[in-house]
MARMILO-947244 format. One record per residue (C-alpha): residue number from 1; residue in three letters; x, y, z. Coordinates in Angstrom, 1 decimal, always signed. Layout:
<atoms>
  vexpa  gumar       X       Y       Z
    NUM    ALA       X       Y       Z
...
</atoms>
This chain:
<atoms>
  vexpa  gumar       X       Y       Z
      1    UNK    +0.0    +0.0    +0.0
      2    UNK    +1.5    +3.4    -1.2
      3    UNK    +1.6    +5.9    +1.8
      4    UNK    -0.3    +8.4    +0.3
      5    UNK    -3.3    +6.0    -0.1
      6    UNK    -6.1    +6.1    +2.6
      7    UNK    -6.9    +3.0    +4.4
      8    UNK    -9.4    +1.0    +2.9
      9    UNK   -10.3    -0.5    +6.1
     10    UNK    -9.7    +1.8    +9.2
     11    UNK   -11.2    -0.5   +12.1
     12    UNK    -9.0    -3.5   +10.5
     13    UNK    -5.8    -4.2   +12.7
     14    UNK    -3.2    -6.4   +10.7
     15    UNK    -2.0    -8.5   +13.6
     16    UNK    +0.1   -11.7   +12.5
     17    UNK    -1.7   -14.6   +14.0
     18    UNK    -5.1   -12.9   +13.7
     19    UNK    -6.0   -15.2   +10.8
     20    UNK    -4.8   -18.2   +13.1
     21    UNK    -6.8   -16.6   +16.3
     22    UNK    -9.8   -16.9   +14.0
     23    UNK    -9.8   -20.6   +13.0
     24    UNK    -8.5   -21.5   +16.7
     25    UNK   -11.8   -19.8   +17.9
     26    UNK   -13.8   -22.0   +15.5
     27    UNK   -12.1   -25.3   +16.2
     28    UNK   -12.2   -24.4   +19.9
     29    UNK   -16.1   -23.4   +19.8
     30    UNK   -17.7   -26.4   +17.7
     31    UNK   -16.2   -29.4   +20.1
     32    UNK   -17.2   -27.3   +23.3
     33    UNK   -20.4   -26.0   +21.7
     34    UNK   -20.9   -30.3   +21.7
     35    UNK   -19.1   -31.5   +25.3
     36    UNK   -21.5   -28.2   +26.6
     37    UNK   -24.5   -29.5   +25.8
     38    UNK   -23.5   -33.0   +26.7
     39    UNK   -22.6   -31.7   +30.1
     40    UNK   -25.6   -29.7   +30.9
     41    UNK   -28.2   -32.2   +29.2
     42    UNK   -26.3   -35.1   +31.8
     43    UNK   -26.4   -33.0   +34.5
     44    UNK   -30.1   -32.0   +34.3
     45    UNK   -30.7   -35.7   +33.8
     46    UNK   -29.2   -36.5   +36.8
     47    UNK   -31.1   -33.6   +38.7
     48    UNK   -34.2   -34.7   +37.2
     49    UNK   -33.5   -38.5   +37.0
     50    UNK   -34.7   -38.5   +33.6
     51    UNK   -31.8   -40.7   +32.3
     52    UNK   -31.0   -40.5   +29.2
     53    UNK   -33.2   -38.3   +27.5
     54    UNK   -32.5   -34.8   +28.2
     55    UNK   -28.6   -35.5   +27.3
     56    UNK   -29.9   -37.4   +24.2
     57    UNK   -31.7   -33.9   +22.8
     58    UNK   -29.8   -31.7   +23.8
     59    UNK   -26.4   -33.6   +22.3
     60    UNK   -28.4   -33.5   +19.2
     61    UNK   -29.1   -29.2   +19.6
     62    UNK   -25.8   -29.2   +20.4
     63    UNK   -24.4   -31.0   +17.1
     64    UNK   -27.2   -28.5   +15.3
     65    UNK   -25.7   -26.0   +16.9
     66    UNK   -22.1   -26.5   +16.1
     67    UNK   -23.2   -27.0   +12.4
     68    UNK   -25.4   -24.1   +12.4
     69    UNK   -22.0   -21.8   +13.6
     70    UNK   -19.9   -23.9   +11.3
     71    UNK   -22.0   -22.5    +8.5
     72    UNK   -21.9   -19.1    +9.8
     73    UNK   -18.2   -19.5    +9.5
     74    UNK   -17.5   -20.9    +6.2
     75    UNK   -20.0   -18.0    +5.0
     76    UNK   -17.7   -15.8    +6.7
     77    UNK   -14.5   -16.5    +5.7
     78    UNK   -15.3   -16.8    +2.2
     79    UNK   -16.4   -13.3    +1.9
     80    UNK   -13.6   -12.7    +3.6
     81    UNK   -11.3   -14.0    +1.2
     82    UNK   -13.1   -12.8    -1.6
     83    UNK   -12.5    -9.0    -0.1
     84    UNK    -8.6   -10.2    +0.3
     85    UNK    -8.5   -11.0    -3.6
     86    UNK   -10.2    -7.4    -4.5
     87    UNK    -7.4    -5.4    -2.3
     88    UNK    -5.0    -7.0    -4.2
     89    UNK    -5.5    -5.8    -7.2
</atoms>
């Protein structure tokens, strides 16, 4: 970028490892979005002694869950990468 040139995006910090801080968010959040909902689904089952049906649903809202953010993810890093390839040229 020539130094004359406004930033095209002001709020945008260039870090190093932010692109690595990203997908270490996601492939920390989908497995604990999963073990969280096994956790709290087993111990409301054991609270209400309704073994095994409340960890049963909610593992599966949990699995629906991490898909659901997985999608939200893949959605938005592809736009990011498309805005990468239209800085550079």
């Amino acid at each position: 970028m020539a130094a004359n040139q406004p930033d095209k995006d002001p709020g945008k910090i260039d870090l190093p490892f932010a692109k690595f801080a990203k997908y270490l968010a996601v492939g920390m959040e989908i497995p604990t979005t999963i073990a969280g909902s096994l956790i709290v689904g087993y111990l409301l089952d054991r609270w209400l002694g309704t073994s095994p049906w409340i960890t049963v649903v909610a593992s599966v809202l949990g699995f629906f869950g991490a898909v659901f953010r997985l999608t939200q993810y893949l959605k938005y890093f592809s736009a990011d990468k498309k805005t990468d390839k239209n800085d550079e040229s």
